[in-house]
C-alpha positions in Angstrom: 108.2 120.2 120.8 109.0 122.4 123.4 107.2 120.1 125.9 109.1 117.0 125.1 112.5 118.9 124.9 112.1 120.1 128.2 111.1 116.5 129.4 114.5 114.9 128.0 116.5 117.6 129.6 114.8 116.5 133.0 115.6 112.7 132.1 119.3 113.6 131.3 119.5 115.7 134.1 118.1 113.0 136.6 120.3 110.0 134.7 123.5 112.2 135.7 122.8 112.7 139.2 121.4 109.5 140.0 124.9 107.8 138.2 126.8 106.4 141.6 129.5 108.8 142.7 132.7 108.8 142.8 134.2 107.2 146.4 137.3 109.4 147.5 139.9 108.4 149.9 141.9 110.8 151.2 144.8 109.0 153.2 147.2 111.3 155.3 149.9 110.8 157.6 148.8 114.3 159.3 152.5 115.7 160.3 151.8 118.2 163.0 154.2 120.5 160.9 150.9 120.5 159.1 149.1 123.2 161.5 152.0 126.0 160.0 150.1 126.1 157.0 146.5 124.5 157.2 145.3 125.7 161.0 143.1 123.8 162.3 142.3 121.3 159.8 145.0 118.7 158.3 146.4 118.7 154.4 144.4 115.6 154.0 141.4 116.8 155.6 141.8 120.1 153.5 141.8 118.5 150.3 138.7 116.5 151.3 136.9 119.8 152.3 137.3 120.9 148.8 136.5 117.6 147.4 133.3 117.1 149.3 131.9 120.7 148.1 132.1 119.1 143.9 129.0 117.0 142.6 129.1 113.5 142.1 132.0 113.0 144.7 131.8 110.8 147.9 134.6 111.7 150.2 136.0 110.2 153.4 139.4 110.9 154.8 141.8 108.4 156.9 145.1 108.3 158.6 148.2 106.2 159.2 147.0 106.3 163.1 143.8 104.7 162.4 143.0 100.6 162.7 144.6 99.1 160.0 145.8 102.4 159.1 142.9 104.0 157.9 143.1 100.5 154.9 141.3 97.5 155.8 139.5 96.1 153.0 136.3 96.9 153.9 137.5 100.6 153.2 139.8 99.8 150.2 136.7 98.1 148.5 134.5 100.9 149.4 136.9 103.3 147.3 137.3 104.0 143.3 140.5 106.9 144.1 143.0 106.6 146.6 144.2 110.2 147.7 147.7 109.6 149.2 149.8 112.1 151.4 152.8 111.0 153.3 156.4 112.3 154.7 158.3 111.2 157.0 156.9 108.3 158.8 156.9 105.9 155.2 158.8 103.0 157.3 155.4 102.7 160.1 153.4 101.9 156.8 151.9 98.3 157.1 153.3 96.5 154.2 150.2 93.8 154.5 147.8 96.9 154.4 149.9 99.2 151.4 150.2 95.8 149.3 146.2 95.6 150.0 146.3 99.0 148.2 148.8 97.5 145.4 146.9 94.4 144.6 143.9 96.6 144.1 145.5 98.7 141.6 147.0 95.8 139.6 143.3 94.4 139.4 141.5 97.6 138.3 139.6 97.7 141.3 140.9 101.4 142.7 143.5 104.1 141.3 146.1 106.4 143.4 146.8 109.9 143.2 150.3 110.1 145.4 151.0 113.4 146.3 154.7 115.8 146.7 156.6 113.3 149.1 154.4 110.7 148.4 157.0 109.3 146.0 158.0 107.1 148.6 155.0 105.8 149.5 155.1 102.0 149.7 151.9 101.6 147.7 153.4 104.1 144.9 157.1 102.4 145.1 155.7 99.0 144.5 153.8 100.1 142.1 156.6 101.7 140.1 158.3 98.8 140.6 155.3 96.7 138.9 155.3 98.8 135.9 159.1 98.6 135.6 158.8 94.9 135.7 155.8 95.4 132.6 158.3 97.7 130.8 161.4 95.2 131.3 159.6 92.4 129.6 157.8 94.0 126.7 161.2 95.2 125.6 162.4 92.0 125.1 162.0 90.0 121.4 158.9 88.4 121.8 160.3 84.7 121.4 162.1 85.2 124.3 159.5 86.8 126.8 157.8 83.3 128.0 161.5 81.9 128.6 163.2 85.0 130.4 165.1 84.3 133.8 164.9 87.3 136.1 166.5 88.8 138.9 164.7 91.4 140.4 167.3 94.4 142.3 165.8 96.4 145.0 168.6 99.0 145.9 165.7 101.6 146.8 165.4 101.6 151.1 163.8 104.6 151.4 165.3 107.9 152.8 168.6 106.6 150.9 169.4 109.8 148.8 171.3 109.4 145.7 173.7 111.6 143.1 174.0 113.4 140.0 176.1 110.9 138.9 174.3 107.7 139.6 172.7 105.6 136.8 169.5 106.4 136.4 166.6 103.5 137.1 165.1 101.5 136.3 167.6 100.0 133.9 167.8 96.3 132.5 171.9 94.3 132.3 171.9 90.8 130.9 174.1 88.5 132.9 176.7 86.3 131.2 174.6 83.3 133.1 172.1 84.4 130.3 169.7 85.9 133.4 168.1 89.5 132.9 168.8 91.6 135.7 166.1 94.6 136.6 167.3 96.8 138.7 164.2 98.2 140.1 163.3 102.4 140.2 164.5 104.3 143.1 161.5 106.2 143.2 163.7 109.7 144.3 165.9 112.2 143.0 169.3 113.8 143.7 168.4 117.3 144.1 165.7 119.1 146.9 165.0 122.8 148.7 162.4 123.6 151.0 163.1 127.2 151.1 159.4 128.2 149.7 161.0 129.2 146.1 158.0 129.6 143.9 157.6 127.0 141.0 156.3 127.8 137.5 154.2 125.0 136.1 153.3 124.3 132.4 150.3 122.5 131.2 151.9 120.4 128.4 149.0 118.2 127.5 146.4 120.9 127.8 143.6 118.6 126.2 144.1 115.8 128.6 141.7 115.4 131.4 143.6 116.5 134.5 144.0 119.5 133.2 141.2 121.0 132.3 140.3 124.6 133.4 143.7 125.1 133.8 146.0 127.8 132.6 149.0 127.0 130.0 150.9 128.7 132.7 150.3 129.2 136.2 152.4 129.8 139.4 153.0 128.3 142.8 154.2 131.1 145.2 155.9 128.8 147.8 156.6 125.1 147.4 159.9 122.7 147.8 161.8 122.0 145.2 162.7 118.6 143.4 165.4 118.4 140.7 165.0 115.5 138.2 166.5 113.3 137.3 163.5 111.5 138.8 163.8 107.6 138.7 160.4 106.1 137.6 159.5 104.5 135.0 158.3 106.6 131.5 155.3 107.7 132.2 152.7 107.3 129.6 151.7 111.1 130.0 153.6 113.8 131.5 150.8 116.7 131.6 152.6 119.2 133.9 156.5 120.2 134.5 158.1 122.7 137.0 160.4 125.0 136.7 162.2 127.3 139.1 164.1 130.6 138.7 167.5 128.9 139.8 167.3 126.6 136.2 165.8 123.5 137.9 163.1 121.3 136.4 160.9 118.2 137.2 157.8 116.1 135.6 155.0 117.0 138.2 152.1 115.6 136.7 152.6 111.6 135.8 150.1 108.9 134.5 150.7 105.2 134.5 149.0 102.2 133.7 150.2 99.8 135.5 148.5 96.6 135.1 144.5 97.2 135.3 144.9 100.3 136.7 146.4 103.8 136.5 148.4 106.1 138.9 148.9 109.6 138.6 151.4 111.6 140.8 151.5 115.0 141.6 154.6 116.5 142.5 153.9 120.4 144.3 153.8 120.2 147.9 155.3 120.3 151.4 153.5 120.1 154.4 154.7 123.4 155.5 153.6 125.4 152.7 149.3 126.5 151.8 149.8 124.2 148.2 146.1 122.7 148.5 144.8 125.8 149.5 145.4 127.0 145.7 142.7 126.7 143.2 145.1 125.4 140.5 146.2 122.0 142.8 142.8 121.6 144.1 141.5 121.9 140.1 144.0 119.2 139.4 143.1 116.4 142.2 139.5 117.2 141.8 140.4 116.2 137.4 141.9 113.6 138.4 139.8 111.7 141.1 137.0 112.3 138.6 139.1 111.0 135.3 140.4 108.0 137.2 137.5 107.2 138.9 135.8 106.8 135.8 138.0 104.7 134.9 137.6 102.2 137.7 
């Protein structure tokens, strides 16, 4: 008895490890700003060095510098969880190369994490505006879902910062023509500080996936701040929230399915501040490359 238990624990042991791994893509812009808070190494490459160190993880790391940005399709194909980091140079993105990323989403075939400022990401904006399309149409009578005339409003050039008081999308108007209009997400918010305030995250799905081994409350000590309201489309799951001391709030842990495929974003960060040298963050990208790449 002992014998043959011993020999299905070796089996089980042996299935697990020779299961194909997970293949990780960490993408970064790599701000030099960077260097204030990670040294030598980049964010991207950071989050990589932690992510190569877990079982049953394959990890490579790219850049916007690289040919074909670090994206051709030879890479994209070779990947199960895209890993995306950018700030301030969203408009040199290759929109052939980020709808590459898109399309692959749509299809199942790869999922992104986008990370902090990563919200407006081209891949991550497009694919908001995918989902807001879904959602638009599943909320009309079904009779009427096959015959719908659209027209699709893109007010959301990035950088363009927004108010309090502006209506919050996406949000849906019927025209008297009889045409639904969409007016797509702006993918931003009307409120931000990069003074290094520390946030105070709450696991609110504590049984879900992404956060698991984590805390029902844990601390950042510095990060920048973003004040919702953040215009997305509902998430399906909101598993963390910040809050700061001066009474400001955001969802900071967001999972879509959007087509095929799921994207999660993950609000703490600023390139300027040691975020993904903390175990929590680290905890939750590793949870989540390894939930959505299961899912691929």
């Amino acid at each position: 008895m002992k014998r043959k238990l011993i020999t299905l624990l070796i089996a089980s042991f042996a299935a697990i490890h020779a299961a194909d791994p997970i293949r990780v893509l960490v993408w970064d812009e790599q701000q030099p700003q960077q260097k204030e808070a990670y040294g030598e190494r980049f964010l991207g490459e950071t989050i990589a060095a932690h992510l190569e160190k877990q079982p049953g993880l394959s990890v490579k790391t790219a850049k916007l510098d690289d040919a074909e940005q670090g994206l051709s399709d030879a890479a994209l194909d070779a990947t199960d969880v895209l890993v995306f980091w950018c700030h301030r140079r969203v408009k040199d993105q290759d929109d052939t190369r980020m709808e590459a990323v898109v399309k692959r989403v749509l299809d199942g075939k790869l999922s992104l994490i986008a990370l902090h400022s990563a919200h407006w990401a081209k891949p991550f904006v497009r694919l908001m505006q995918e989902r807001a399309k879904a959602d638009a149409i599943k909320a009309l009578p079904e009779a009427e879902r096959a015959t719908a005339k659209w027209e699709f409003v893109n007010d959301a050039p990035y950088y363009k910062v927004i108010g309090r008081a502006a209506r919050i999308t996406p949000y849906v108007e019927k025209a008297e023509s009889g045409v639904w209009k969409l007016t797509l997400p702006q993918c931003v918010f009307p409120t931000y500080r990069a003074d290094g305030a520390p946030s105070h995250v709450a696991t609110l799905l504590p049984q879900h996936p992404i956060a698991a081994g984590l805390p029902a409350q844990w601390d950042i000590p510095q990060t920048e701040m973003y004040g919702e309201p953040f215009h997305i489309p509902p998430p399906d799951e909101v598993v963390f929230e910040e809050k700061w001391d001066k009474g400001e709030h955001f969802r900071s842990g967001c999972v879509w399915k959007i087509g095929k495929g799921r994207v999660f974003f993950f609000r703490p960060g600023h390139e300027t501040y040691p975020i993904f040298k903390q175990a929590e963050p680290l905890r939750v990208i590793e949870n989540a490359v390894r939930w959505l790449g299961a899912a691929n």
